[in-house]
Residue frames as qw, qx, qy, qz and C-alpha x, y, z in Angstrom:
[[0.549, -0.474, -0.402, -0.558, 0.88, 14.86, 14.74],
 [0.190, -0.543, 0.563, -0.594, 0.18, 15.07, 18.25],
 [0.288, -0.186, -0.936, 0.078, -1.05, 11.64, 19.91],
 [0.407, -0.374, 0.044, -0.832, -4.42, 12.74, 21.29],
 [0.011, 0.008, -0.901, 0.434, -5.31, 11.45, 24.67],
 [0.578, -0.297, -0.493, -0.579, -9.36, 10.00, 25.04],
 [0.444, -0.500, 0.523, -0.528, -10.32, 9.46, 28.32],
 [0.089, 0.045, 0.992, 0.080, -10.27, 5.43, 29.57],
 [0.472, 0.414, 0.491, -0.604, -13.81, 5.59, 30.24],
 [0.478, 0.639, -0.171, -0.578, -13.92, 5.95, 26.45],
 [0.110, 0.573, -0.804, -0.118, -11.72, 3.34, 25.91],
 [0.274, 0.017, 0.862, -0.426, -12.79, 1.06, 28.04],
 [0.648, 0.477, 0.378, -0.457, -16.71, 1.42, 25.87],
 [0.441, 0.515, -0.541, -0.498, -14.73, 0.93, 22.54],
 [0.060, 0.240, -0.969, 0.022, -13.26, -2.71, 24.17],
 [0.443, 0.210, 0.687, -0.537, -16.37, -3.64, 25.45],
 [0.764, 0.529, 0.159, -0.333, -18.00, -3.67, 22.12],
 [0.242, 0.465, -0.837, -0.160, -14.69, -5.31, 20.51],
 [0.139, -0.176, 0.952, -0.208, -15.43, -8.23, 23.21],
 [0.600, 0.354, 0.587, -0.412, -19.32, -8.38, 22.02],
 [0.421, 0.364, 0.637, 0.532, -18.04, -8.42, 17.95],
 [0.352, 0.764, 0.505, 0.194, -19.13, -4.68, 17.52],
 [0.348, 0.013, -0.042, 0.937, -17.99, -1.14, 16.91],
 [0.117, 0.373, 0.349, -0.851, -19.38, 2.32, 17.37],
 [0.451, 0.395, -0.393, -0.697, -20.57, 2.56, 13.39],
 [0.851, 0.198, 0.138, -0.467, -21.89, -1.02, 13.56],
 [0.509, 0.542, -0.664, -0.077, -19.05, -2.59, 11.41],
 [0.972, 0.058, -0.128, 0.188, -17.81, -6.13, 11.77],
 [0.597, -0.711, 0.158, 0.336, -14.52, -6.32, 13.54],
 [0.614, -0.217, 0.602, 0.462, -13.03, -7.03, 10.27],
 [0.359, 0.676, 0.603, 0.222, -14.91, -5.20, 8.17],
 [0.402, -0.005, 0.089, 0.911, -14.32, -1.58, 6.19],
 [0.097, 0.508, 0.258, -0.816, -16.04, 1.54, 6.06],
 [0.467, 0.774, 0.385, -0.185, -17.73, 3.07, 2.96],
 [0.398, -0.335, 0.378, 0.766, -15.18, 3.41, 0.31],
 [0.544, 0.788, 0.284, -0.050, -15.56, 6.04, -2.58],
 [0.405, -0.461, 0.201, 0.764, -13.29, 7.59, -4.88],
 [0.424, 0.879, 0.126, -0.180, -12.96, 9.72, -7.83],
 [0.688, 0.152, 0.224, 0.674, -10.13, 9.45, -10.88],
 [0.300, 0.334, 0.172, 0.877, -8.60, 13.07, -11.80],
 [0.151, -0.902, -0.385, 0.125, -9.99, 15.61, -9.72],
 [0.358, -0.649, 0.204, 0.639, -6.98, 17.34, -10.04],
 [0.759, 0.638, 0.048, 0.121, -6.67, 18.55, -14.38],
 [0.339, 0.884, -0.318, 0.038, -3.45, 20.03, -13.95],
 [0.365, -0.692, 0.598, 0.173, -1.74, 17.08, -12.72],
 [0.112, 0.337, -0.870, -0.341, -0.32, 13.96, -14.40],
 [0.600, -0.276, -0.729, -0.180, -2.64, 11.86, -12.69],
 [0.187, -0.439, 0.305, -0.824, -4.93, 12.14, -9.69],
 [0.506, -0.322, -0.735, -0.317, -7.36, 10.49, -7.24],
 [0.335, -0.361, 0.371, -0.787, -9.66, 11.09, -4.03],
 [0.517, -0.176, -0.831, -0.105, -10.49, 8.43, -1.91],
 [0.463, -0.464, 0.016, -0.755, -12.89, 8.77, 0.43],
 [0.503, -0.188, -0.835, 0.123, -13.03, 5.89, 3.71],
 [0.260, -0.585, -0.624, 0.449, -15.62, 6.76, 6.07],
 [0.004, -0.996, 0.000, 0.084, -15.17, 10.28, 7.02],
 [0.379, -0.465, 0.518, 0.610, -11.13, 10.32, 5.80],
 [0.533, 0.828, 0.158, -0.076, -10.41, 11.97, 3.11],
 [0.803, -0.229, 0.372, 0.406, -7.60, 11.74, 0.74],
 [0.474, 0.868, -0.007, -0.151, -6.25, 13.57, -2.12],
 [0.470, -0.432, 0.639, 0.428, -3.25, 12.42, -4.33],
 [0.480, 0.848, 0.015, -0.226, -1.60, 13.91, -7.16],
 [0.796, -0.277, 0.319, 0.434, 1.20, 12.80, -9.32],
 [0.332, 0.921, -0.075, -0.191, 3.71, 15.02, -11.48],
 [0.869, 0.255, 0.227, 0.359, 6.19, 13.80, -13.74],
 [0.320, 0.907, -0.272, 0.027, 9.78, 15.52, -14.94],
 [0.798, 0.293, -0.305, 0.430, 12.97, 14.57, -16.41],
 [0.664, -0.663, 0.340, -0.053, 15.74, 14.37, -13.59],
 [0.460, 0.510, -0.714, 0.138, 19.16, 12.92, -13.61],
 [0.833, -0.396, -0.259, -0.289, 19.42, 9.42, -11.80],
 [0.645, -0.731, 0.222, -0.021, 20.97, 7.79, -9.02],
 [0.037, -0.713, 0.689, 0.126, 24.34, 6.87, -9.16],
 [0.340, -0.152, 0.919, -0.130, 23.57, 3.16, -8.33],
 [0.536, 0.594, 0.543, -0.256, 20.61, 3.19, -10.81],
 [0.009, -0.416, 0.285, 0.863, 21.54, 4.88, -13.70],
 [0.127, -0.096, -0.721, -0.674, 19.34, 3.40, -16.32],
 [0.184, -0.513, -0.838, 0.028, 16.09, 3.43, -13.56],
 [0.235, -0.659, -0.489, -0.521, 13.23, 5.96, -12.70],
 [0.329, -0.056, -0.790, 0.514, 12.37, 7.50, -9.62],
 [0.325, -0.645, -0.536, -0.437, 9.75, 7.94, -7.30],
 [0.136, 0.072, -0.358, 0.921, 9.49, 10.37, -4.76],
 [0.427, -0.565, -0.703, -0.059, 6.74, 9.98, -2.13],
 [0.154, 0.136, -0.424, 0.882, 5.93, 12.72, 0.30],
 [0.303, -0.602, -0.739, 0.015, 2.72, 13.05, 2.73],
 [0.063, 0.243, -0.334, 0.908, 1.18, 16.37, 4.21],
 [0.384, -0.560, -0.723, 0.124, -0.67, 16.55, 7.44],
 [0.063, 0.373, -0.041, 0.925, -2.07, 19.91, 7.54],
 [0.044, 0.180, 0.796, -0.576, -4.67, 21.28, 10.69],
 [0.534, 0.094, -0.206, -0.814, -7.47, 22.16, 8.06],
 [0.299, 0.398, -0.862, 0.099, -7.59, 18.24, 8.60],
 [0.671, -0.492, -0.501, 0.237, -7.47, 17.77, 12.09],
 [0.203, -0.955, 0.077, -0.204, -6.97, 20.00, 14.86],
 [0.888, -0.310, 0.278, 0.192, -4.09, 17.49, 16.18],
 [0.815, 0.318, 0.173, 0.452, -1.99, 18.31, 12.87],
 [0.157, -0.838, 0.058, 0.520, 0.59, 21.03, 12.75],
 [0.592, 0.785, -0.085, 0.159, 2.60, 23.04, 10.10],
 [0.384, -0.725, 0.563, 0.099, 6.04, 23.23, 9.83],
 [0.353, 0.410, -0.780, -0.313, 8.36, 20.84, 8.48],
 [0.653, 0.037, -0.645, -0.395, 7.19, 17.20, 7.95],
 [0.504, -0.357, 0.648, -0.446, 6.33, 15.13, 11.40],
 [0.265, -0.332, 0.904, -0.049, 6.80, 11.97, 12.46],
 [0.547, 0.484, 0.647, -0.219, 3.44, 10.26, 11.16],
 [0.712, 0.617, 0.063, -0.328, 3.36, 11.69, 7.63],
 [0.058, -0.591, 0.797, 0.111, 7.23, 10.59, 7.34],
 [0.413, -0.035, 0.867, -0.276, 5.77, 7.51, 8.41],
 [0.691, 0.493, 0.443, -0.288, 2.42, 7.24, 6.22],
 [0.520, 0.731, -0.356, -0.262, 4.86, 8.23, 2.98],
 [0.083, 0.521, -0.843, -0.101, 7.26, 5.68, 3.30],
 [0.484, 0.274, 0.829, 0.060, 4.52, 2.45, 3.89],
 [0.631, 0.634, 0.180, -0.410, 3.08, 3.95, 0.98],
 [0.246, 0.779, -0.569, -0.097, 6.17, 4.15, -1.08],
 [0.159, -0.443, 0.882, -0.036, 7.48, 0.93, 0.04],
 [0.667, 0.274, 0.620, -0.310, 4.52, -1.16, -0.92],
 [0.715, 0.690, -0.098, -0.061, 5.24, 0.01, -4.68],
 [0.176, 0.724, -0.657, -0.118, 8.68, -0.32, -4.78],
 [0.489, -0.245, 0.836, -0.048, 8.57, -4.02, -2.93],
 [0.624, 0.375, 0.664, -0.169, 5.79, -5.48, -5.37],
 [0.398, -0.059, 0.652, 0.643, 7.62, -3.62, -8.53],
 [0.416, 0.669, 0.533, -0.309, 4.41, -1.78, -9.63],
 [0.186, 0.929, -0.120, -0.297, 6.18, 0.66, -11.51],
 [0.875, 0.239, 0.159, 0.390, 8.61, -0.80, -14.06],
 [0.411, -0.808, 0.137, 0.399, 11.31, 1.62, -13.49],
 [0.353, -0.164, 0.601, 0.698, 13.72, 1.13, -16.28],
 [0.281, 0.649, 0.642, 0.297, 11.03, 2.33, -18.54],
 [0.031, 0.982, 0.188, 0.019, 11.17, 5.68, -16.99],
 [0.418, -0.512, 0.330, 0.674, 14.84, 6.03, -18.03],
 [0.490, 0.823, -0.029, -0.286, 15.23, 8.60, -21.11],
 [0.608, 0.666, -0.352, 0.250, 19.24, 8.27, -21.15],
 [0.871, -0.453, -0.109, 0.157, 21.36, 5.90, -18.84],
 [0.759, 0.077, -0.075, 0.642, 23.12, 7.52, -16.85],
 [0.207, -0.005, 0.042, 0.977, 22.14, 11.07, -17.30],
 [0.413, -0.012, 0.189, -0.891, 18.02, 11.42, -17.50],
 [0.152, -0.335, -0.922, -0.119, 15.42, 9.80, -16.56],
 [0.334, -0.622, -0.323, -0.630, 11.91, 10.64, -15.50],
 [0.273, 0.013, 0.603, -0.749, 10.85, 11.79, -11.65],
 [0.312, -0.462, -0.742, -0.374, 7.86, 10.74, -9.85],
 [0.337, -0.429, -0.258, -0.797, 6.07, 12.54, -7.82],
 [0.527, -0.535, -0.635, -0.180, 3.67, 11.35, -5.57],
 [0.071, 0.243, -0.303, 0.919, 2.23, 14.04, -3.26],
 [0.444, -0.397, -0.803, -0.001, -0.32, 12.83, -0.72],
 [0.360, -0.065, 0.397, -0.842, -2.88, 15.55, 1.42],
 [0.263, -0.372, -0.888, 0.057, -5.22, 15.04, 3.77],
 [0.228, -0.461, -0.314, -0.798, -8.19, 16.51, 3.35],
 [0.582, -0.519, 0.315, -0.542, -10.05, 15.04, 6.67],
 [0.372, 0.298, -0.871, 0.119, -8.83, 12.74, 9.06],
 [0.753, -0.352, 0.354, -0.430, -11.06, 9.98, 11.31],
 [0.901, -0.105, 0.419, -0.038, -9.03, 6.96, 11.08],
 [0.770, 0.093, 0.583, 0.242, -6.63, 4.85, 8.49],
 [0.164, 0.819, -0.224, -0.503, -4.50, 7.18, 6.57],
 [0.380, -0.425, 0.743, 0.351, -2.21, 4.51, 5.88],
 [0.422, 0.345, 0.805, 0.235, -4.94, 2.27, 3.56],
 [0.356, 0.768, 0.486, -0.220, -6.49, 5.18, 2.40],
 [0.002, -0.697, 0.484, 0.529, -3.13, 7.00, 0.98],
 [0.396, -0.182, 0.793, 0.426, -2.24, 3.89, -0.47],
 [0.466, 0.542, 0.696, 0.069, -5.42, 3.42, -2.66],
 [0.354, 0.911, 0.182, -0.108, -5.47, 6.97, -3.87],
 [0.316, -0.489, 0.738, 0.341, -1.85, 6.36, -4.64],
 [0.531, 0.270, 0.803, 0.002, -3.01, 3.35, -6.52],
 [0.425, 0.648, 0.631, -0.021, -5.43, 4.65, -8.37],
 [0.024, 0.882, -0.223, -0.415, -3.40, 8.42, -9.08],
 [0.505, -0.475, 0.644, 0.323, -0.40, 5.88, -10.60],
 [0.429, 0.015, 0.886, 0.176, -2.26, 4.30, -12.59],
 [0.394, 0.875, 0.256, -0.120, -4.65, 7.00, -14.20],
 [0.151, -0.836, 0.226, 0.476, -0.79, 9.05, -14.52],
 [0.668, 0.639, 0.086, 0.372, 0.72, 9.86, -18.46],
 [0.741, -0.174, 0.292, 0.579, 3.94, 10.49, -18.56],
 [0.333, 0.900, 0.131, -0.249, 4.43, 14.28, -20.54],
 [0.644, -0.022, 0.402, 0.650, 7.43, 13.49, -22.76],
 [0.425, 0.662, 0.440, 0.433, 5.99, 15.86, -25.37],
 [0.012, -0.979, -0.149, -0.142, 6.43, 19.07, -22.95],
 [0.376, -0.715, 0.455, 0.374, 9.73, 18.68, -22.44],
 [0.597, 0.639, -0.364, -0.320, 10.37, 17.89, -26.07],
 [0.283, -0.374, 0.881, -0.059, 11.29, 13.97, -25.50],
 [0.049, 0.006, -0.911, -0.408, 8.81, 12.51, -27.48],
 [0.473, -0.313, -0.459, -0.684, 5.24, 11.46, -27.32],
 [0.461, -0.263, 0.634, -0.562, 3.48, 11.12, -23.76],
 [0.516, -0.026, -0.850, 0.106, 2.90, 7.60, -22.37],
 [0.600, -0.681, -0.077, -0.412, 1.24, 6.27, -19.80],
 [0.183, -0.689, 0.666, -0.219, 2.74, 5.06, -16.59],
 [0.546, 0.215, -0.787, -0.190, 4.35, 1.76, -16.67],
 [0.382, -0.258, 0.703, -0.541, 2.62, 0.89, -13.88],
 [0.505, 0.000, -0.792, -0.344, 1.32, -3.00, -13.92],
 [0.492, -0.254, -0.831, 0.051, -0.26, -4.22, -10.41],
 [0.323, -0.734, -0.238, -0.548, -1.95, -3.33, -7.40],
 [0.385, 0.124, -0.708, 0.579, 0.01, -3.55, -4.12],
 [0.455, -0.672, -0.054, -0.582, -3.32, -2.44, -1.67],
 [0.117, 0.244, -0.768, 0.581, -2.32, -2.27, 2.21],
 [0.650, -0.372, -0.662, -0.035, -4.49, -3.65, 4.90],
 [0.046, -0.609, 0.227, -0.759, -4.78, -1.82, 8.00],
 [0.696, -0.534, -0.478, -0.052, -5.58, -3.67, 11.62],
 [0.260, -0.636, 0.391, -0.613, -5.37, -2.22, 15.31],
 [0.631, -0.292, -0.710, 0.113, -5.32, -4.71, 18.49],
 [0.200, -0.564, 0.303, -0.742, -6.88, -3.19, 21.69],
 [0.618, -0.430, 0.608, -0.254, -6.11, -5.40, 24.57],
 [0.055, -0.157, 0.912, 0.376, -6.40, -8.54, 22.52],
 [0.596, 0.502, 0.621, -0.081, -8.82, -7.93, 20.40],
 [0.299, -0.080, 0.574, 0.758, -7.37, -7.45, 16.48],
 [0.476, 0.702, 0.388, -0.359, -9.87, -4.68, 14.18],
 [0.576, 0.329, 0.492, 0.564, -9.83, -3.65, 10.56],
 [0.054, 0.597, 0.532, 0.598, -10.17, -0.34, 9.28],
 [0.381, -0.695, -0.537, 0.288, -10.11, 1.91, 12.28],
 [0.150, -0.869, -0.395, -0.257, -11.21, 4.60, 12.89],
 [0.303, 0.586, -0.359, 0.661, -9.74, 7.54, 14.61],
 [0.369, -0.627, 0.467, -0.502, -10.63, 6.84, 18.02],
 [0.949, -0.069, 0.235, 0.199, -10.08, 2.75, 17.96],
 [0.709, 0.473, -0.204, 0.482, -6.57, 3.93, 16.70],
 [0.032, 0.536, -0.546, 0.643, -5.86, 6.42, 19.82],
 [0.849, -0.367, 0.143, -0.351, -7.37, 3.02, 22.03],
 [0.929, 0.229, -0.285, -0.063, -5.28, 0.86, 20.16],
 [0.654, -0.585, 0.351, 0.327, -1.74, -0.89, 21.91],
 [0.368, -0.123, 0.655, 0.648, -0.16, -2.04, 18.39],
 [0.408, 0.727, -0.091, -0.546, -0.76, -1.34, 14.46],
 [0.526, -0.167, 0.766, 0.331, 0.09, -3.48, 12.09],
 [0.488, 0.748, -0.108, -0.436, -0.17, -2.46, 8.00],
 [0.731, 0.084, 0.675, 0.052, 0.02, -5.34, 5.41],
 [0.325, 0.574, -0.262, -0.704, 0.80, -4.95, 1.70],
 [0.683, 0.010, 0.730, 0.042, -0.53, -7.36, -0.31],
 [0.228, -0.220, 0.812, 0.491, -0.01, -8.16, -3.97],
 [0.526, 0.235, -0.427, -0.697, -1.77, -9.39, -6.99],
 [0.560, 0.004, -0.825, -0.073, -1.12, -12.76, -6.29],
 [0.744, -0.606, -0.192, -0.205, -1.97, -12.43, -2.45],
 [0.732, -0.038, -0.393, 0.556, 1.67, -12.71, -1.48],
 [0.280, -0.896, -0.154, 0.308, 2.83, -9.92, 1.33],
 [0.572, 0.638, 0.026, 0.514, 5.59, -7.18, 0.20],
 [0.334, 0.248, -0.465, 0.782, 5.58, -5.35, 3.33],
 [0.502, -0.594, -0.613, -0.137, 4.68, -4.38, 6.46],
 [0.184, 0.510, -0.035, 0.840, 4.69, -2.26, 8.89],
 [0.594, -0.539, -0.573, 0.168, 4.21, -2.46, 13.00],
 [0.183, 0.436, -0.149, 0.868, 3.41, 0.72, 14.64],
 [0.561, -0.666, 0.012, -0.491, 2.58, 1.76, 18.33],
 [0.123, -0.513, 0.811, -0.254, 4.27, 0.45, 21.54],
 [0.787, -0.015, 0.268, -0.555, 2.03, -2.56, 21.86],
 [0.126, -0.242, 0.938, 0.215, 3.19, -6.53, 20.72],
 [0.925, 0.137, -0.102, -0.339, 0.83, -8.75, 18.46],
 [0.462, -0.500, 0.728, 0.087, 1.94, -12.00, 18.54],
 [0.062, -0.135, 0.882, 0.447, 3.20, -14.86, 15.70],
 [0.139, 0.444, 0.856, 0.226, -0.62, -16.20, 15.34],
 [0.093, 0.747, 0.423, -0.504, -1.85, -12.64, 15.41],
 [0.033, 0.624, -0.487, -0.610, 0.25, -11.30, 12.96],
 [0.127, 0.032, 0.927, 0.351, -0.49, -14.91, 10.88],
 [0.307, 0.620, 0.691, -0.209, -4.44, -14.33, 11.29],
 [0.183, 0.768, 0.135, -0.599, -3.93, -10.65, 10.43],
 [0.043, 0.433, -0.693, -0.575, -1.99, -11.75, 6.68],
 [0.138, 0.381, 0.914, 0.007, -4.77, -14.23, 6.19],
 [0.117, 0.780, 0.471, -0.396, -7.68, -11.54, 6.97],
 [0.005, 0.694, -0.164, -0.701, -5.65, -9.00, 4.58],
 [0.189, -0.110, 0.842, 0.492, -4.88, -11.35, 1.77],
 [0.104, 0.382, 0.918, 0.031, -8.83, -11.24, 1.51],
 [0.195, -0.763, -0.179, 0.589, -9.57, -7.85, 2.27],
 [0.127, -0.661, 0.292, 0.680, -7.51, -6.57, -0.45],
 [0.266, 0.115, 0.855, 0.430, -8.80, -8.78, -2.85],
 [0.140, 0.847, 0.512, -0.032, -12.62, -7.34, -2.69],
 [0.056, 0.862, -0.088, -0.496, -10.67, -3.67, -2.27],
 [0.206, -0.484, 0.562, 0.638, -8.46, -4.17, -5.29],
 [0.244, 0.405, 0.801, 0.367, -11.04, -6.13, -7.79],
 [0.002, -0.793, -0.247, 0.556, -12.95, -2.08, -6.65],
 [0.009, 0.785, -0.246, -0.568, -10.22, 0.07, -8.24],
 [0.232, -0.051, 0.792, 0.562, -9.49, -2.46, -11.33],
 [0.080, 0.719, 0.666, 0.184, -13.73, -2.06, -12.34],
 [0.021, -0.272, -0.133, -0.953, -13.37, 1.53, -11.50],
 [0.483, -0.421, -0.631, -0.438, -16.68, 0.54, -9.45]]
């Protein structure tokens, strides 16, 4: 994706309402957008979900098949994350092979489940050593103004955890669901000049100096993280911003467990 340039002038009116506590859409500095989503929209995959933040728009689908494992794993699952950023989108996205930013939005996705164990892995082994089950996980974006990162993850989330295992069509037994057991939801904050937002938007993200993406846990602990743009936060910024998420992710994650 290309880095689209906004004039200062533009800039400059985002900070200005940072420094009076507001944003263009009214929000709290710390506050999220209008989340919706929707389980299965997809029938023909394992599991699906569409999450909707603001005007971003998400779609993730997960497909299951037997697979021979790693060498260093032999008795464990795997999960194969990938992210496309097509220009039906944005006008900013190209085709072609995979660019830096969806490289980028698959792997904090991906790494939030693997750190926090969501997926009990040894469950999705058929025969150690020689098969085990693939995952999937195939992440488009449908429209982009802002915060791919939190918005993959959730419809991640919520795909994982709707997804059944098809043992029966490959003649392996009776389908299962996935062993999937917690919620690992990221946390998403920009700092422009030094002022730290939640949830931003696609132009408070091409204002912003740093990025900084937060995975928290069930319990509230962190799993990973993830500091992007040229821009420095410092030790009590980075401490507020794991504070502000740990909360955050509680209201968004108590969401997708009610289904509400």
């Amino acid at each position: 994706m290309k880095r689209n340039i906004i004039p200062e002038i533009k800039k400059e009116l985002i900070y200005r309402l940072a420094q009076r506590e507001c944003r263009e859409d009214d929000r709290p500095l710390l506050a999220y957008r209008e989340m919706n989503f929707a389980i299965n929209p997809i029938s023909t995959a394992e599991g699906s979900a569409r999450v909707q933040l603001g005007k971003t728009d998400v779609l993730v689908g997960v497909k299951v098949q037997p697979g021979e494992p790693y060498p260093d794993k032999p008795d464990e699952g795997v999960l194969m994350t990938g992210c496309e950023l097509k220009p039906m989108a944005h006008p900013s996205f190209e085709t072609g092979a995979p660019s830096d930013d969806s490289v980028e939005i698959a792997r904090v996705v991906d790494r939030g489940i693997r750190e926090s164990n969501m997926i009990d892995m040894k469950k999705l082994c058929i025969e150690p050593g020689k098969k085990i089950w693939i995952v999937n996980l195939d992440i488009q974006v449908i429209d982009y103004d802002g915060n791919l990162f939190d918005s993959a993850t959730i419809a991640s989330l919520l795909a994982l955890h709707q997804a059944t295992v098809p043992a029966s069509r490959f003649g392996l037994g009776d389908d299962f669901r996935m062993p999937a057991s917690s919620w690992p939801v990221t946390a998403t904050f920009v700092k422009i000049k030094d002022i730290i937002m939640a949830d931003p938007t696609m132009t408070e993200e091409l204002s912003a100096d740093a990025r900084l993406t937060i995975s928290i846990d069930d319990g509230g602990h962190v799993r990973a993280m993830q500091k992007g743009l040229k821009g420095s936060l410092t030790y009590d910024e980075v401490s507020r911003a794991v504070d502000t998420a740990q909360k955050l992710t509680l209201d968004i994650r108590s969401r997708l467990i009610s289904g509400e």
